[in-house]
matplotlib code that plots the C-alpha trace (Angstrom):
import matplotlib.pyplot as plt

x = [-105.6, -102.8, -99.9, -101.0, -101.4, -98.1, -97.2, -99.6, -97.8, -94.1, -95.4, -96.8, -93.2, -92.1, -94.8, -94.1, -97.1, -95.4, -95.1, -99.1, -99.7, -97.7, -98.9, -102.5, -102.8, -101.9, -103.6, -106.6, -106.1, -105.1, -107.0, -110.7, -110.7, -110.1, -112.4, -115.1, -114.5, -114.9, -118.2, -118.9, -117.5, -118.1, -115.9, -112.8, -113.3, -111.8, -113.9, -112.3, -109.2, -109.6, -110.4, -107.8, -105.6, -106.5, -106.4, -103.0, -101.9, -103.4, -101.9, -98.4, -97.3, -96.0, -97.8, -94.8, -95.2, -98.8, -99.4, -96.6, -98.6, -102.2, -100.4, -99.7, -102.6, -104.7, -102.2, -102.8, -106.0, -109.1, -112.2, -114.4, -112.3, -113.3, -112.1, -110.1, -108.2, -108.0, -106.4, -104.5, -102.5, -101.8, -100.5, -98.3, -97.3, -96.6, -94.2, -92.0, -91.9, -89.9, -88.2, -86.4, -82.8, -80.9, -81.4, -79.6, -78.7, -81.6, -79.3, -77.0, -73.3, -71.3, -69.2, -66.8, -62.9, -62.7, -63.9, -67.9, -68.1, -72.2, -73.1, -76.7, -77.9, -81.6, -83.4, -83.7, -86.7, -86.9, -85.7, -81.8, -80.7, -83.3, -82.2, -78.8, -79.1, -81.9, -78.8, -76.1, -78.1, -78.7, -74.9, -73.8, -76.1, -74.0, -70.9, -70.1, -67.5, -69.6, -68.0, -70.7, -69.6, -71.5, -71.0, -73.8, -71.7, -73.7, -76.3, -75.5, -78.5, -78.0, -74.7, -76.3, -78.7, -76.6, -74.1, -76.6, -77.7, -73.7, -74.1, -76.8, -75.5, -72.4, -70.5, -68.1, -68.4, -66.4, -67.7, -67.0, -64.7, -67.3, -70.6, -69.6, -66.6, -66.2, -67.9, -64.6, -62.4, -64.5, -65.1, -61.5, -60.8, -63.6, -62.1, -58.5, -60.1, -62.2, -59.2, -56.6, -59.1, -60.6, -63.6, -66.1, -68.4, -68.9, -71.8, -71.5, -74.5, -74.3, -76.4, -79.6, -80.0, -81.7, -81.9, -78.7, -78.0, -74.2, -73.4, -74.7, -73.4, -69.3, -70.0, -70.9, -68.4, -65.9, -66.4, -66.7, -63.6, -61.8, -63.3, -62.4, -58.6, -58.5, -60.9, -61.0, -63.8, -65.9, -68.4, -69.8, -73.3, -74.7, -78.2, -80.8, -83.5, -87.2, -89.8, -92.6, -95.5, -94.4, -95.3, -94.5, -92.7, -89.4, -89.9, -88.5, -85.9, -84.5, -83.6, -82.3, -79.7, -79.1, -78.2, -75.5, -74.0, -74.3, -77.0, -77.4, -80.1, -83.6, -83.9, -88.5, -89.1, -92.7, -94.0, -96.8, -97.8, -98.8, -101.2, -98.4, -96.6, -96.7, -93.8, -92.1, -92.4, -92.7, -88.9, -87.9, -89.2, -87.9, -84.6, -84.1, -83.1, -83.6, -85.5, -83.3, -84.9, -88.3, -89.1, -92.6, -92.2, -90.1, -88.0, -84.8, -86.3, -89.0, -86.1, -86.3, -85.0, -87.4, -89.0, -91.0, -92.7, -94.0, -94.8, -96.6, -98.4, -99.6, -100.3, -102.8, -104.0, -107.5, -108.6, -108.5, -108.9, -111.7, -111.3, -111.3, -108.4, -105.8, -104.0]
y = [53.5, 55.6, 53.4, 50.5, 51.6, 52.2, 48.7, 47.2, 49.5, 48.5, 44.9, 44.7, 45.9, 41.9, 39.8, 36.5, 34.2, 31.8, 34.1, 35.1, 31.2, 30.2, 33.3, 32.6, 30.3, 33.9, 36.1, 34.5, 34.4, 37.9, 39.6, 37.8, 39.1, 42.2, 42.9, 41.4, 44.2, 46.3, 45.1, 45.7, 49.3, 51.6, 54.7, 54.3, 54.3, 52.8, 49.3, 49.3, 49.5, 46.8, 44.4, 45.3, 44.6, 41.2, 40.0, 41.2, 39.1, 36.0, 36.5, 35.6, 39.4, 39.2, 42.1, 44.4, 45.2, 44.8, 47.4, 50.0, 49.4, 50.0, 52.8, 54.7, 54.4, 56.1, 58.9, 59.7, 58.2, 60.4, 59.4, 59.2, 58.1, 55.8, 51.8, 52.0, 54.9, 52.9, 50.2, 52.0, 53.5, 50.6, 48.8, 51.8, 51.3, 48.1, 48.9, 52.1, 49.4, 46.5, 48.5, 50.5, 51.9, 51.1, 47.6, 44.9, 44.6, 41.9, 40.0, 37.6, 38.9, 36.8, 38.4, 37.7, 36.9, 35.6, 32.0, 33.0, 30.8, 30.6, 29.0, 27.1, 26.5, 25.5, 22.9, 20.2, 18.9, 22.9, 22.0, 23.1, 20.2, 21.0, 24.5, 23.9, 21.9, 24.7, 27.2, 24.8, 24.6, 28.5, 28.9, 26.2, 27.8, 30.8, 29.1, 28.9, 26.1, 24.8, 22.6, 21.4, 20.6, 18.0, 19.8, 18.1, 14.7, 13.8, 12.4, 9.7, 10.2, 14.1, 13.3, 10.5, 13.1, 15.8, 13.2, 12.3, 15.8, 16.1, 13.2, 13.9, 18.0, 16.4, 19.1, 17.9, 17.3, 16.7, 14.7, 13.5, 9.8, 8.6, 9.6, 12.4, 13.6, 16.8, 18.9, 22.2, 19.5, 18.9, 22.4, 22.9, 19.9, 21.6, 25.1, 24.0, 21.8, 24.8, 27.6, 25.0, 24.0, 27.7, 27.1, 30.1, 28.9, 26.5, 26.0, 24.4, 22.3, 22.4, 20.5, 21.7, 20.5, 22.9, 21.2, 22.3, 25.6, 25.9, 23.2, 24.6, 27.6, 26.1, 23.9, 27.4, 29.4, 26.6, 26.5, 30.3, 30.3, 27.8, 29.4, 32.8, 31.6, 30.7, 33.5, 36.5, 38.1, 34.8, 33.4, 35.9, 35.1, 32.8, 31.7, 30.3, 28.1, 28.5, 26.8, 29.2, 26.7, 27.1, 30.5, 32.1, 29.4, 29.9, 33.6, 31.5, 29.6, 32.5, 34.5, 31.5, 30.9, 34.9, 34.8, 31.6, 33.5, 36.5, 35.6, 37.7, 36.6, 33.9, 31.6, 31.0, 27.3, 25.8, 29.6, 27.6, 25.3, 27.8, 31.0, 32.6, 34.2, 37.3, 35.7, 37.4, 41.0, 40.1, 38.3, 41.3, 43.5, 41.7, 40.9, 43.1, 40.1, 40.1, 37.3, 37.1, 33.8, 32.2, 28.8, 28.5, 24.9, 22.0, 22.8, 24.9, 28.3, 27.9, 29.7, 32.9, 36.4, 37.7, 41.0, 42.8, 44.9, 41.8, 40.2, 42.9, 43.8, 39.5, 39.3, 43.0, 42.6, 41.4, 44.3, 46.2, 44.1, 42.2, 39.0, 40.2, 42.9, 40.3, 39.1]
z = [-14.0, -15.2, -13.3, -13.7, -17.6, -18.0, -16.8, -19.2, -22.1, -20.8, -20.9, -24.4, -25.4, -24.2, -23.1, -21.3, -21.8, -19.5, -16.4, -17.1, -17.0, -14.1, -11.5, -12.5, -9.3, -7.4, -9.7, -9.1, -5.3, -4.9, -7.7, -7.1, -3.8, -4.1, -7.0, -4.2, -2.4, -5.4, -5.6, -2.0, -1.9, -4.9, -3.0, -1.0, 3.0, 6.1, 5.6, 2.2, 4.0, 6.9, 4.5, 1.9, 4.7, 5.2, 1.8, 1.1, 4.7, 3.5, 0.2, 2.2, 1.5, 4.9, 8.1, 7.8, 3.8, 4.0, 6.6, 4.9, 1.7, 3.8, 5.6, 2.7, 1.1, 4.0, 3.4, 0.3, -0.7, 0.0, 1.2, -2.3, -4.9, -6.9, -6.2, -9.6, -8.5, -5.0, -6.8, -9.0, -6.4, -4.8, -8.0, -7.9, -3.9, -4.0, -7.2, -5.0, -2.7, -3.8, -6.6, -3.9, -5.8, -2.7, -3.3, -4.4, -8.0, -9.7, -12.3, -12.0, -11.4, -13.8, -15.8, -18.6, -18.4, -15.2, -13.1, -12.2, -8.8, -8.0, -4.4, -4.0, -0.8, 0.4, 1.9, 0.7, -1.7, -2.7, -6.1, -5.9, -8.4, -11.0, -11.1, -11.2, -14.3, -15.9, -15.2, -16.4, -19.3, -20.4, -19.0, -22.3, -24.9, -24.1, -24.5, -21.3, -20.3, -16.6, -13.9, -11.4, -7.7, -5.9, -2.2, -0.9, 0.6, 3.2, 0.4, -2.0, -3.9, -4.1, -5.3, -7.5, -8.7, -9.9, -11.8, -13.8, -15.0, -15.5, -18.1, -19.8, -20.4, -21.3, -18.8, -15.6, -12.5, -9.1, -6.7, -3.4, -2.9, -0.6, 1.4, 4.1, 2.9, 3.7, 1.7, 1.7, 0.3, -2.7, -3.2, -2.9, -6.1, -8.0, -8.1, -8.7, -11.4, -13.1, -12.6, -14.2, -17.2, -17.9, -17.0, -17.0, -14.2, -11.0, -9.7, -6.6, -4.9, -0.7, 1.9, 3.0, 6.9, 8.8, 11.7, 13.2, 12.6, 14.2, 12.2, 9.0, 10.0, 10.4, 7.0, 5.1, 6.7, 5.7, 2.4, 1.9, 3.3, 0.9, -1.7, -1.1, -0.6, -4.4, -5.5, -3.3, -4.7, -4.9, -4.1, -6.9, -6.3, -3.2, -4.3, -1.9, -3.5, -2.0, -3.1, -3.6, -2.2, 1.0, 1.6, 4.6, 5.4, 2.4, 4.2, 7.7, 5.5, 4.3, 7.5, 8.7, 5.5, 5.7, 9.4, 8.2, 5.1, 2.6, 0.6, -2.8, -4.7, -4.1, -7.0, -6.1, -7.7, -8.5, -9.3, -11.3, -8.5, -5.9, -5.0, -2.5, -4.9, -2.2, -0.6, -3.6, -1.5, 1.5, 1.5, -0.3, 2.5, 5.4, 4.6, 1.3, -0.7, -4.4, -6.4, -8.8, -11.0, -11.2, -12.3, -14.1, -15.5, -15.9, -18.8, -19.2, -20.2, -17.8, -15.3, -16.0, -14.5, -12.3, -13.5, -11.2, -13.1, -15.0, -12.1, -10.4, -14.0, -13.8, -9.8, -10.3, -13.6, -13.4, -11.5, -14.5, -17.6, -19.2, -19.8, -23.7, -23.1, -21.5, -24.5]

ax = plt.figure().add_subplot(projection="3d")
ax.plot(x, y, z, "-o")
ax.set_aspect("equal")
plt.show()
């Protein structure tokens, strides 16, 4: 257990009851099964491994990252360890894994002294809205002067939706004259607007239709274009909301909004509503896309930075620890 200890140690240092609560659903999934197997094989062999390799599929951890992780386990586990060192080591695999340094940076990038311009896109009903105003709202307790962008103008009640959050934060908001506008224009008023009032950040809200790819495709281009002719450097971070019940299937929505435009970070919604937290790794692992915020609840602070050492310390956990050691 001595990786997996380490973790534990790291995690006493800032615990996050929330996270604990909300992956429970996947703990649960993930962890039970294994420790059936535990049960079932008292010394690592290449049983252990076949079925090992199906619980981490159905866990949504995607066939590619499950069989690197199964892969290097046969070729470093020995026949005869025990199923705690087993385990152990792949706490530890699935860590070298996603925590590659040739990544892409976790946090946000928004920095100070200059217009932070953040992009959402996603389908829609993943919960874009909701986390734009969680965001808007951590942005203002910094101090943070936040114009909101209601890109989405094919949709009066998206429109609607995000106006309302804009009232009751008490921040601005552009929005579009009338229902399918297009959506650059608006984009256009709304950075002119913030650069011209010093505003520190836009957050801009786009439309999620899937169905038509090329035309998704010319709307994003579009905008990235208009907004990269007032900041060059901008969009500073292009965030695609999944939400995390879907599994396997935010891992589809994701290639498809990275094969439309740079995406930098996932914001993963409903965290605390599903047992497919996998999809965490196996979106990083396909398409080397950071998770760069989790929502575990309804309320402001329940949108937090992803950490993935406290999320792989909460998905592994109950292999280890008695019930009376999980504080």
């Amino acid at each position: 257990m001595a990786f997996f200890q380490k973790l534990k140690e790291r995690r006493e240092e800032k615990k996050q009851q929330k996270l604990e609560k909300a992956l429970q659903k996947t703990r649960l999934s993930f962890s039970s099964n294994i420790k059936k197997l535990a049960s079932k094989y008292k010394t690592y062999d290449d049983e252990y491994l076949a079925e090992l390799e199906e619980i981490l599929i159905t866990s949504d951890m995607g066939i590619n990252m499950t069989l690197q992780i199964t892969d290097a386990i046969r070729k470093k586990v020995q026949k005869g360890w025990s199923i705690d060192e087993t385990n152990d080591y792949l706490v530890k695999v699935i860590m070298d894994l996603y925590d590659d340094p040739k990544s892409k940076q976790n946090k946000l990038n928004i920095k100070d002294n200059r217009l932070n311009v953040i992009l959402m896109v996603g389908v829609n009903g993943a919960g874009k809205t909701t986390t734009i105003s969680k965001l808007t709202q951590q942005f203002m307790k910094e101090d943070k002067k936040v114009l909101l962008v209601a890109g989405d103008t094919f949709r009066a009640g998206a429109v609607e939706q995000l106006n309302q959050w804009a009232q009751r934060l008490k921040t601005e908001i552009v929005v579009p004259n009338k229902v399918g506008q297009d959506p650059a224009s608006v984009i256009f008023d709304g950075i002119s607007k913030a650069k011209a009032e010093n505003y520190d950040i836009v957050i801009i809200d786009t439309a999620g239709r899937l169905q038509n790819k090329v035309n998704l495709m010319n709307e994003l281009e579009k905008i990235n274009r208009i907004i990269k002719r007032a900041i060059p450097d901008a969009p500073h971070e292009t965030l695609l909301v999944i939400d995390a019940v879907t599994g396997q299937n935010g891992v589809s929505q994701a290639k498809t909004f990275s094969e439309v435009t740079d995406i930098t970070g996932i914001v993963l919604t409903k965290m605390d509503g599903t047992a497919k937290g996998g999809v965490v790794l196996a979106i990083k692992d396909q398409l080397n896309i950071p998770v760069k915020l989790i929502g575990l609840g309804e309320q402001p602070d329940d949108l937090q930075e992803f950490d993935i050492e406290q999320y792989i310390y909460n998905l592994t956990k109950d292999l280890f620890l008695d019930e009376d050691e999980e504080g």
